[in-house]
C-alpha positions in Angstrom: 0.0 0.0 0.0 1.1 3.8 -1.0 1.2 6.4 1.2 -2.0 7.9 -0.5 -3.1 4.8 -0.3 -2.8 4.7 3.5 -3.6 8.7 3.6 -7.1 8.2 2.3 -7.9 4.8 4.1 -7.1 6.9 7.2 -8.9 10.2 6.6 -11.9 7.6 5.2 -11.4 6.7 8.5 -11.6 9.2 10.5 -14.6 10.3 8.0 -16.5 7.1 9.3 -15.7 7.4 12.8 -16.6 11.1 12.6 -19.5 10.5 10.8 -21.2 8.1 12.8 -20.3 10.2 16.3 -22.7 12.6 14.6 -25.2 9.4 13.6 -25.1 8.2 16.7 -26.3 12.0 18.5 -29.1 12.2 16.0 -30.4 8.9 16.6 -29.7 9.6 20.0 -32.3 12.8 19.5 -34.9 10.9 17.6 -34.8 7.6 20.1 -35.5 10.4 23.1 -38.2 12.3 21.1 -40.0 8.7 20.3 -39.3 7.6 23.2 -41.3 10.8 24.8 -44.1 10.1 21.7 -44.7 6.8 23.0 -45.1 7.8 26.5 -47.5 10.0 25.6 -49.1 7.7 23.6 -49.0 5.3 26.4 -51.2 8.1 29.1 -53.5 8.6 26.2 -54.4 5.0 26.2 -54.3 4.3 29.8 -56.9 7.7 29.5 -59.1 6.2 26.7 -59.5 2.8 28.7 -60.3 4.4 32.2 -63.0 6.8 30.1 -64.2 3.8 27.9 -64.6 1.6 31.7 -66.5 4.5 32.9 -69.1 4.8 29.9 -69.3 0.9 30.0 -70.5 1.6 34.1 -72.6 4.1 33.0 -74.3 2.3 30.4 -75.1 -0.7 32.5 -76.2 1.9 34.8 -78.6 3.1 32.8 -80.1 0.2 31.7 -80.9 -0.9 35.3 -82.6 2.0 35.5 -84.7 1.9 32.3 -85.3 -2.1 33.5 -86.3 -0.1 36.9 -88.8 2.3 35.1 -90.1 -0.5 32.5 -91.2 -2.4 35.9 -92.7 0.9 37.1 -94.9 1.4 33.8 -95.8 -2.2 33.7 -97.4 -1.9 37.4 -98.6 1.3 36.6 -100.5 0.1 33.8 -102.0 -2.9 36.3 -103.3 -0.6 38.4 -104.8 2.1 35.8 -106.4 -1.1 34.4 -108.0 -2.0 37.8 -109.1 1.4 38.6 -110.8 1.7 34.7 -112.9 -1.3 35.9 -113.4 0.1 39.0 -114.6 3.1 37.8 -116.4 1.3 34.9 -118.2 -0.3 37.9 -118.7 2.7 39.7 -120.2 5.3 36.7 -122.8 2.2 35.3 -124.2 1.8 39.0 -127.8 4.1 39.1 -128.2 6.0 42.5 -131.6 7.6 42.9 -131.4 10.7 45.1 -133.1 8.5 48.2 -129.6 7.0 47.8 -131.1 3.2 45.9 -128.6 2.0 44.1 -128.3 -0.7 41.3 -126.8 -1.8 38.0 -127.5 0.4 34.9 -127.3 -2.0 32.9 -129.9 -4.0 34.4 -132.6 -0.5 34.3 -131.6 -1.0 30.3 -132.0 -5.3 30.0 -135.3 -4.8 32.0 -137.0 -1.9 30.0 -135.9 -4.0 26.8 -137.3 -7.0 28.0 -140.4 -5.0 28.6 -140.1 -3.5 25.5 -139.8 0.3 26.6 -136.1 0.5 25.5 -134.8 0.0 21.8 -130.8 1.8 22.4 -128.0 0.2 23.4 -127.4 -1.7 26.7 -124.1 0.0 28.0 -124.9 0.9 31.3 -125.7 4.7 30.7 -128.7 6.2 31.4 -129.4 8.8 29.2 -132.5 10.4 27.7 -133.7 7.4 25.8 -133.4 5.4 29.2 -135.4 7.9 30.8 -138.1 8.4 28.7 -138.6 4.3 28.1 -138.8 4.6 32.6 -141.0 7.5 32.3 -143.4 4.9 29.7 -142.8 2.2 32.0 -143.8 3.9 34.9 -147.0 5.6 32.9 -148.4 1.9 32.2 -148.0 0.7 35.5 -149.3 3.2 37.5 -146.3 5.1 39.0 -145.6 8.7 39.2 -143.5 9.1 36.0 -140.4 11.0 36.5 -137.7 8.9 35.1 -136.1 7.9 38.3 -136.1 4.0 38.6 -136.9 4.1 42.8 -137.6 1.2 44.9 -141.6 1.0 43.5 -140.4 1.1 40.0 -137.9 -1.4 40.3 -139.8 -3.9 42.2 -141.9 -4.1 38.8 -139.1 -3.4 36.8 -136.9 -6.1 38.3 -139.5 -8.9 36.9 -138.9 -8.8 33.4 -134.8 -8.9 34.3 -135.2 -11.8 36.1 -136.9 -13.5 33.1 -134.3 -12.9 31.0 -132.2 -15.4 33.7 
């Protein structure tokens, strides 16, 4: 080997050695700076799994509750249903003002019977209810007012009990 031979293999070198010295501080940099990225990263994702725990909590949450209020409704419903009938009960029952009380329905089945009453049997008296009482109680000697009282009724109640 020459001498330039030599000269250059050693200032190649010194080139490399030089060279990667100032490799070896960059990389240095950008190991550090990804290093720092991926810690960050790291929180972010220890941050997304607490907050995705938490919604997961709160979901179930929430569905117990709508499972609490879906009970609520269904019971709710029960007893609207029971007070409807009890109040279907209540508004078909025929108080005079002596305080007699009976069925609707059953003024309605026995004026029919009798023939006095052509409507509809739903418990209601109305006009047409009235005025077939107020016929009724014409033909069978009875002050005719439209008011099915105790006298009334104890002719009345005949023709229901032949429907039976």
């Amino acid at each position: 080997m020459g001498k330039t031979t030599r000269l250059t293999f050693l200032f190649v070198l010194i080139g490399l050695v030089a060279l990667s010295g100032c490799a070896s501080r960059k990389t240095s940099k950008k190991v550090d700076t990804l290093q720092a990225q991926m810690g960050a990263v790291t929180d972010e994702l220890v941050r997304l799994d607490q907050s995705l725990q938490d919604t997961r909590a709160a979901i179930s949450a929430e569905e117990a509750y709508q499972r609490k209020l879906q009970s609520a409704i269904v019971e709710s419903e029960s007893r609207l249903g029971a007070l409807q009938e009890e109040e279907t009960v209540i508004t078909n029952i025929y108080r005079t003002p002596s305080g007699f009380e009976l069925p609707a329905v059953n003024i309605q089945k026995a004026l029919k019977k009798a023939g006095y009453y052509q409507g509809a049997l739903d418990g209601k008296i109305g006009p047409a209810t009235r005025d077939a009482l107020k016929a009724f109680q014409r033909d069978n000697g009875l002050t005719a007012d439209g008011v099915c009282g105790r006298q009334t009724w104890s002719k009345l109640k005949v023709y229901l009990d032949s429907i039976k």
